[in-house]
FIVODREN-865056 format. One record per residue (C-alpha): residue number from 1; x, y, z. Coordinates in Angstrom, 3 decimals. Layout:
N
SITE num xx yy zz
SITE NUM X Y Z .
...
***
This chain:
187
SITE num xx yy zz
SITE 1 -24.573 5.832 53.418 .
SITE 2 -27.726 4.044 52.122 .
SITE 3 -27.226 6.498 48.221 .
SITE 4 -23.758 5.627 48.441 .
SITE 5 -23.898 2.320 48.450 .
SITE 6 -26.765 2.328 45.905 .
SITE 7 -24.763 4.511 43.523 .
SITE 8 -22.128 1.918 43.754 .
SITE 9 -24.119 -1.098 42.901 .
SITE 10 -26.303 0.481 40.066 .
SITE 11 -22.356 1.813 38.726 .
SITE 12 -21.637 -2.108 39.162 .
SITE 13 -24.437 -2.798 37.411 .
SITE 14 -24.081 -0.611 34.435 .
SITE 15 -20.659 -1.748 33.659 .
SITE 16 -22.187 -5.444 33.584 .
SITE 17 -24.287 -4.393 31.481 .
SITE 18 -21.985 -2.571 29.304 .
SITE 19 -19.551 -5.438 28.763 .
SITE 20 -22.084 -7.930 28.077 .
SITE 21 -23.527 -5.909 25.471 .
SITE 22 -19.849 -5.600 24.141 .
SITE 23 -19.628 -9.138 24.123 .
SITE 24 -22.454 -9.734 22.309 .
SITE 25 -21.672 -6.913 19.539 .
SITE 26 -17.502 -8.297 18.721 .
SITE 27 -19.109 -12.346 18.791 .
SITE 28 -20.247 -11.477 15.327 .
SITE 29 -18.215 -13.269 12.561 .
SITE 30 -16.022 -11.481 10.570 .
SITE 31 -16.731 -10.530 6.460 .
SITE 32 -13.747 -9.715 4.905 .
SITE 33 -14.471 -6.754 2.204 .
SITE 34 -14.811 -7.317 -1.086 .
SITE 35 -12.666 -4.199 -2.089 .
SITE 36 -9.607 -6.093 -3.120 .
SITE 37 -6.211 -5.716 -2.055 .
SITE 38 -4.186 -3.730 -4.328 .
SITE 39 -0.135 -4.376 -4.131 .
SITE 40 2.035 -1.059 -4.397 .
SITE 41 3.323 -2.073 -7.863 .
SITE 42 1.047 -3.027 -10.572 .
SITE 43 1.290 -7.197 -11.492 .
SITE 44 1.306 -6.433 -15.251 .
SITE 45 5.248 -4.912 -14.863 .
SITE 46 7.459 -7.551 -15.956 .
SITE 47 11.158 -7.244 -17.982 .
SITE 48 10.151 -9.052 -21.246 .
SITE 49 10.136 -7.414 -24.236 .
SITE 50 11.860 -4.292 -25.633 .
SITE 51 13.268 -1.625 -23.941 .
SITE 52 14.728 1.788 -23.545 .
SITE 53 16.291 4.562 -21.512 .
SITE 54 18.303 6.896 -20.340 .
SITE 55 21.646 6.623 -18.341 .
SITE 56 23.317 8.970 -16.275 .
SITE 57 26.966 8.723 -13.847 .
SITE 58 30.566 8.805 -13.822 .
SITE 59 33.332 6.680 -16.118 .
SITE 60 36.682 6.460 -13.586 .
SITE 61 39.234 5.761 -15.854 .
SITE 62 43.029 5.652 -13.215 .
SITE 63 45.375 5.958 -16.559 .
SITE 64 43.563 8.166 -18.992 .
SITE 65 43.738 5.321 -21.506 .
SITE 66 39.995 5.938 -22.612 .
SITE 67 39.667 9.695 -21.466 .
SITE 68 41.951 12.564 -23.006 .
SITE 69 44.976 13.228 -20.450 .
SITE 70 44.595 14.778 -18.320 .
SITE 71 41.040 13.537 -17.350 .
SITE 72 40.731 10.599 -14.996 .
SITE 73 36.990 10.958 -14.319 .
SITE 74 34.179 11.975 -16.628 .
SITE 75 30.492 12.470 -16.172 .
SITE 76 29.093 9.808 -18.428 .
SITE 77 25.618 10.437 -20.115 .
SITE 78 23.890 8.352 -22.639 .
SITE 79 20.808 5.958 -23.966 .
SITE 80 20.040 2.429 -23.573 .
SITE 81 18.379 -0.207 -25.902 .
SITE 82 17.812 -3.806 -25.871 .
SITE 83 15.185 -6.483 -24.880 .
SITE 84 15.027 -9.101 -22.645 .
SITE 85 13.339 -12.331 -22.269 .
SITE 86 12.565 -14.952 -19.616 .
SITE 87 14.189 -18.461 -19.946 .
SITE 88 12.417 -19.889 -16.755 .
SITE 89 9.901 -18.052 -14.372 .
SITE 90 12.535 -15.869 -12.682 .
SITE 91 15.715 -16.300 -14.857 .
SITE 92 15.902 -12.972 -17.432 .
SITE 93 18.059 -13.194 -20.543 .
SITE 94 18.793 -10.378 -22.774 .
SITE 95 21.015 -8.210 -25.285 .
SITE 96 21.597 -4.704 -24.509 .
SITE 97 23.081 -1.779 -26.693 .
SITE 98 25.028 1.317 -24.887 .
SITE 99 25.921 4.447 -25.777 .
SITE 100 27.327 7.080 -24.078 .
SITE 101 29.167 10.427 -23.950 .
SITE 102 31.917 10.823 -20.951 .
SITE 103 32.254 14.654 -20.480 .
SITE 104 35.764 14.907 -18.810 .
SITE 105 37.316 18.601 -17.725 .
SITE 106 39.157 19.147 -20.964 .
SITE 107 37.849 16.770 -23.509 .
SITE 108 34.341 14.114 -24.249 .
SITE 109 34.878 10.776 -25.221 .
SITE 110 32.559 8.764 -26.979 .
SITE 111 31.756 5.155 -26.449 .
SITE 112 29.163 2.243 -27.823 .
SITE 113 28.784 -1.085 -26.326 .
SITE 114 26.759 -4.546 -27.402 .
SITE 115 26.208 -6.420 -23.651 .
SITE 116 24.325 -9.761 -22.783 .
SITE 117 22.871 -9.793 -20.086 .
SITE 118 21.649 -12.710 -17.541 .
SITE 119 19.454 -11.956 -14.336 .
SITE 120 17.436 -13.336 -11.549 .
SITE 121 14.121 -11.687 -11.065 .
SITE 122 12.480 -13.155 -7.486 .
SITE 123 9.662 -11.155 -8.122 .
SITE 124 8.229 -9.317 -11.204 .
SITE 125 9.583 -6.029 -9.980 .
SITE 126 13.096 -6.361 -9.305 .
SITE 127 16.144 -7.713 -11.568 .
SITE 128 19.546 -8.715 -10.250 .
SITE 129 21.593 -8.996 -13.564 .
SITE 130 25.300 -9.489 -14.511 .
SITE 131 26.612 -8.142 -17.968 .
SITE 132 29.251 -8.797 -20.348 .
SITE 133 30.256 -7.560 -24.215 .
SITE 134 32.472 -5.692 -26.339 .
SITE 135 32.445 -2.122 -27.791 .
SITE 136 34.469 1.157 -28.308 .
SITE 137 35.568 3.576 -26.329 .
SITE 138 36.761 6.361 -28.209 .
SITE 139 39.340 4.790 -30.487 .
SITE 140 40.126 1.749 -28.149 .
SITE 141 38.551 -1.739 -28.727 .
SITE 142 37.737 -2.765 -24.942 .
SITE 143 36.033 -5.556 -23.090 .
SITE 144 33.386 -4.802 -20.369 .
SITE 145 31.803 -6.653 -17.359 .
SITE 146 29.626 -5.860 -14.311 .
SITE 147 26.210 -5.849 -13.073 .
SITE 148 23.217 -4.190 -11.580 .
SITE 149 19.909 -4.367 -10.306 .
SITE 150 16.476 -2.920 -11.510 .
SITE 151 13.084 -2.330 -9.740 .
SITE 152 10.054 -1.007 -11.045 .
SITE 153 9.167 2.476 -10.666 .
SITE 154 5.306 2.542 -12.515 .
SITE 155 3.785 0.839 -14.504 .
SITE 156 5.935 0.621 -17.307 .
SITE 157 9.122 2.220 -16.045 .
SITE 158 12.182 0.960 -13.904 .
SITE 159 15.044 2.347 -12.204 .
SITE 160 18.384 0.684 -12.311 .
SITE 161 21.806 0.805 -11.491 .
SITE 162 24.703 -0.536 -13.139 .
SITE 163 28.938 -0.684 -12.060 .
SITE 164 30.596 -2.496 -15.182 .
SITE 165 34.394 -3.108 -15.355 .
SITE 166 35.831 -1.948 -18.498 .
SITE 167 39.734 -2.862 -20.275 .
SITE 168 40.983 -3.241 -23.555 .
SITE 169 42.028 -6.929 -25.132 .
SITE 170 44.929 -8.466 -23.935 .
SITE 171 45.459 -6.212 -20.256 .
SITE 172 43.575 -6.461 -17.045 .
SITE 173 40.476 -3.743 -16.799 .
SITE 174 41.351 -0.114 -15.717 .
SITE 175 38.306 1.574 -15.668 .
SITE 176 34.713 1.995 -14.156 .
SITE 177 31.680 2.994 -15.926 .
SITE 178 28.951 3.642 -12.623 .
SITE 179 25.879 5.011 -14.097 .
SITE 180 21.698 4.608 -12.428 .
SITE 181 19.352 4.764 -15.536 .
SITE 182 15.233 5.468 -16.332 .
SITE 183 14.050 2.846 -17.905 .
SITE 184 11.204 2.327 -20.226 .
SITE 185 9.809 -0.980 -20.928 .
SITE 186 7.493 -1.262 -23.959 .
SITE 187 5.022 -3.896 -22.974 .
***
């Protein structure tokens, strides 16, 4: 009975012991390291300046007034060039040329559009724009209006995607140009 009860008191003991060495090993202060912290996305991406890229999706046209008839839908393929520039810290302006080639089932289409564009960047990563011009599309004079959003992808390169409304002067819009796009920002 007499080791027992020693055991237990020198196991008492050593736990004391133990936490008040803990104790005295975590009351340190703590030193931040001097590695600093490095965001996901590099601060030097920002949408000001020129730009270009490549666009990719589908033009839904219900009447086949831009498409040849039969066609409805296309898959819409094309570039992208314009520049931007900030009119307050997070307020984007910009001009923005189009052009594309709609690849319906029994015809392509080809169509060019001049948009300005207005956005709202929160941060210097991400865009929220609307977008409005004129152009072509094939032989038809047409109107166009819509909006997307962009993020940064690397360094120099976003990722967007764009819906824009599209009609011809004088009717109500009866098409939809959807297309996500790689773009390249030359900063």
């Amino acid at each position: 009975m007499k080791i027992l009860h020693t055991l237990a008191l020198g196991v008492a003991a050593s736990a004391l012991m133990g936490t008040a060495a803990f104790a005295a090993e975590t009351s340190t202060p703590y030193v931040a390291p001097t590695t600093p912290y490095m965001s996901s996305m590099p601060s030097s991406f920002g949408f000001e300046g020129f730009y270009a890229g490549v666009l990719l999706g589908g033009f839904f046209d219900g009447t086949s007034s831009y498409l040849t008839a039969p066609d409805t839908s296309a898959l819409s393929a094309g570039l992208a060039v314009g520049v931007n520039f900030y009119l307050t810290d997070a307020v984007v302006g910009g001009v923005e040329v189009q052009g594309t080639v709609d690849f319906g089932k029994t015809a392509w289409v080809k169509n060019g559009l001049v948009l300005g564009k207005v956005g709202y960047a929160p941060t210097s990563d991400m865009m929220i724009y609307g977008t409005g011009g004129v152009g072509l599309a094939d032989t038809s004079t047409v109107y166009a209006f819509g909006g997307g959003v962009e993020v940064a992808a690397m360094d120099t390169f976003g990722v967007r995607g764009e819906v824009l409304g599209m009609g011809t002067f004088g009717a109500a819009p009866n098409a939809v140009k959807a297309t996500v796009g790689l773009i390249w920002h030359m900063q």
